[in-house]
C-alpha positions, -999 to +999 in steps of 0.1 A: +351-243-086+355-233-122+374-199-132+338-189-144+323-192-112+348-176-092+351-144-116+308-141-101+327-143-067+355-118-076+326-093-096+308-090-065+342-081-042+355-054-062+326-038-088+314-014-058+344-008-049+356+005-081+348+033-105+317+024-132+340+033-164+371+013-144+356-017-140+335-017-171+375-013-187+384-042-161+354-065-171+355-062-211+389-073-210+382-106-185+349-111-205+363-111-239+401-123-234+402-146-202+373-161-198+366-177-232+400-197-223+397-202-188+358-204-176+352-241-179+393-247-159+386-258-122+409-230-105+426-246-084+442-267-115+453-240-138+491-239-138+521-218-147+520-238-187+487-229-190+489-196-187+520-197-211+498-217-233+471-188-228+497-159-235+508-178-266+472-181-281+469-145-275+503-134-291+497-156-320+457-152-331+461-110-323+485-084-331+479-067-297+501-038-287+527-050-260+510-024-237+476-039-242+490-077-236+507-063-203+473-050-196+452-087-201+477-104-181+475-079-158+437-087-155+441-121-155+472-119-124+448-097-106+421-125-104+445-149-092+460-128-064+425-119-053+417-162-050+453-161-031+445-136-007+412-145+000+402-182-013+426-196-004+442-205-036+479-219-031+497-198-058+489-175-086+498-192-120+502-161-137+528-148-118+543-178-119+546-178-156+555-144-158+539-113-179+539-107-214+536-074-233+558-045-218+548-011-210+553+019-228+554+052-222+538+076-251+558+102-260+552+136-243+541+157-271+536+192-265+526+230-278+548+261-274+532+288-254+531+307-295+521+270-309+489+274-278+483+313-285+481+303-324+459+277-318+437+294-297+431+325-322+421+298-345+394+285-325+381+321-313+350+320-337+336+291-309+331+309-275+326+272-261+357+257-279+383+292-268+371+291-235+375+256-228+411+251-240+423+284-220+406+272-188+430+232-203+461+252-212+463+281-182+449+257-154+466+225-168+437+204-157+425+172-172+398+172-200+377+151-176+377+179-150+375+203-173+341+188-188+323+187-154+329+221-140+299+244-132+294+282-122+299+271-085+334+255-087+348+293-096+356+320-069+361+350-087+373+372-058+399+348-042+410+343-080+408+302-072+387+269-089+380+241-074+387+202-085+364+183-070+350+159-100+351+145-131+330+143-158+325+113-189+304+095-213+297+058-203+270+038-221+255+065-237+251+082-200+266+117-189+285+106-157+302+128-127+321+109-109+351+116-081+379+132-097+410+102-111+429+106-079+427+115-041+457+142-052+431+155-083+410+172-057+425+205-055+424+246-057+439+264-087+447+298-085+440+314-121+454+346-135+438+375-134+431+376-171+415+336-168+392+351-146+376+378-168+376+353-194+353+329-171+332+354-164+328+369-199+319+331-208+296+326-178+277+358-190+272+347-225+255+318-208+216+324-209+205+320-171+233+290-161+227+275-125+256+272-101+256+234-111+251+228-144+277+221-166+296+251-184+307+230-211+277+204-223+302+184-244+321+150-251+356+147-255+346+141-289+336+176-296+369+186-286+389+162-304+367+180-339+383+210-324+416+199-318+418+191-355+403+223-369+421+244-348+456+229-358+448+228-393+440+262-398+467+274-370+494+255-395+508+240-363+512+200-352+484+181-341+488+173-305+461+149-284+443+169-261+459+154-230+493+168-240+475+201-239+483+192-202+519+185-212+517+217-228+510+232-196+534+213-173+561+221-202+555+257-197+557+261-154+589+239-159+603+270-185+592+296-163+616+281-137+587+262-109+600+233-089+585+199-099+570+198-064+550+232-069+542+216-101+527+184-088+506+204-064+492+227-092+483+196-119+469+170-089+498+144-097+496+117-071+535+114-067+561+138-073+576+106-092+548+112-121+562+150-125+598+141-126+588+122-162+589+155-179+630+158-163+639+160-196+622+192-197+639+206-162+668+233-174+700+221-161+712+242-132+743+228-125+762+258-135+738+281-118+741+256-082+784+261-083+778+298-089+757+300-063+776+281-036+809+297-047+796+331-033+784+314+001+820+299+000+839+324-011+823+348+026+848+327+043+879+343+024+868+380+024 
């Protein structure tokens, strides 16, 4: 069987299985950077040097990011260790040569709580635009969430909102989809002044349903906004999803455990939290301080 025909196999095993936008990600990368190599190759006679001989090509036609070369091998691993697992397919090549690329984390890039407030005056002239960064800053939700909530997901007397679906753009398409994770399906508890704000918006709204969206946008629009809003703020430009940061940055300041944290944002493991450590405020002093008066009882 050629690598071409078994990619058909491995299309029809996982598509359904996965997220439209994730696999359309998934199958670009396979389509336009694995298979013009590999689809005539009977699969079960690709080794370890042709994948080195693959990984070369790549390094030496593109200037790929090392992320983004991590990410195609990844792809191309991923196929063999489905033909392992299932096919099977003695060995996977590709690990067998080994990855290439590394990954990198982007630097966390954040606001101030008087970089946010700055910004956010700036943008006031759009009802839309203020509302919709107060619910990204306050709530620390993702811009996908933020994009597909309606009237419905708010409970204005129990103070909470509901994460239960995400919205984006595919194909020219307006999709909602299941929020990114099992953990991003959550209640937020907003602060009393959030919640006048919704409502305020909501009213300004000429005759919204409980499910239709409150924000009929792209990501686009708000990356406009990010820029105009920064520009006439005088303050950095930040990308939208380290308004999140921003957020995260702030609980961490006003002294919340990671784990309370994690809870509030929808971070599948605590372990994604703990990144912003460099943020946590050393209590090392404040611990001994501590445990020297629950010591010290014994001596009184």
């Amino acid at each position: 069987m050629t690598f071409a025909s078994f990619f058909e196999i491995y299309e029809q095993d996982k598509k359904k299985r996965l997220k439209e936008n994730t696999w359309e990600s998934k199958s670009h990368i396979i389509r336009t950077k694995i298979l013009p190599y590999f689809e005539d190759r009977k699969i079960a006679e690709i080794e370890a040097k042709d994948v080195i001989a693959w990984q070369n090509k790549l390094m030496s036609e593109e200037k790929y990011s090392p992320t983004y070369l991590k990410t195609i091998h990844s792809q191309l691993s991923a196929i063999f260790n489905h033909a392992v697992r299932f096919y099977h397919l003695p060995y996977n090549p590709a690990q067998r040569a080994g990855t290439v690329g590394s990954e990198e984390h982007k630097e966390m890039l954040f606001w101030t709580k008087e970089e946010y407030i700055k910004f956010s005056d700036a943008i006031m002239d759009k009802p839309l635009s203020f509302y919709a960064f107060e619910l990204l800053y306050w709530c620390g939700i993702r811009v996908g969430e933020l994009l597909a909530l309606t009237p419905a997901d708010f409970d204005f007397e129990k103070k909470t909102l509901t994460i239960n679906k995400s919205y984006q753009r595919l194909k020219g398409k307006d999709l909602i989809t299941s929020p990114k994770t099992v953990k991003s399906n959550r209640t937020i508890k907003m602060p009393q002044f959030l919640c006048g704000e919704v409502q305020e918006y909501i009213g300004m709204l000429y005759e919204i349903k409980d499910n239709e969206r409150l924000f009929p946008v792209t990501k686009s629009y708000l990356h406009h906004e990010m820029d105009r809003g920064a520009k006439i703020a005088a303050i950095k430009r930040i990308r939208i999803h380290d308004i999140r940061h921003s957020a995260i940055s702030l609980l961490i300041e006003m002294g919340f455990s990671a784990l309370a944290i994690a809870d509030r944002v929808g971070h599948e493991s605590i372990d994604i939290t703990y990144r912003y450590a460099h943020l946590f405020p050393n209590k090392q002093t404040e611990m001994a301080e501590k445990l020297n008066l629950e010591g010290g009882e014994r001596f009184e």
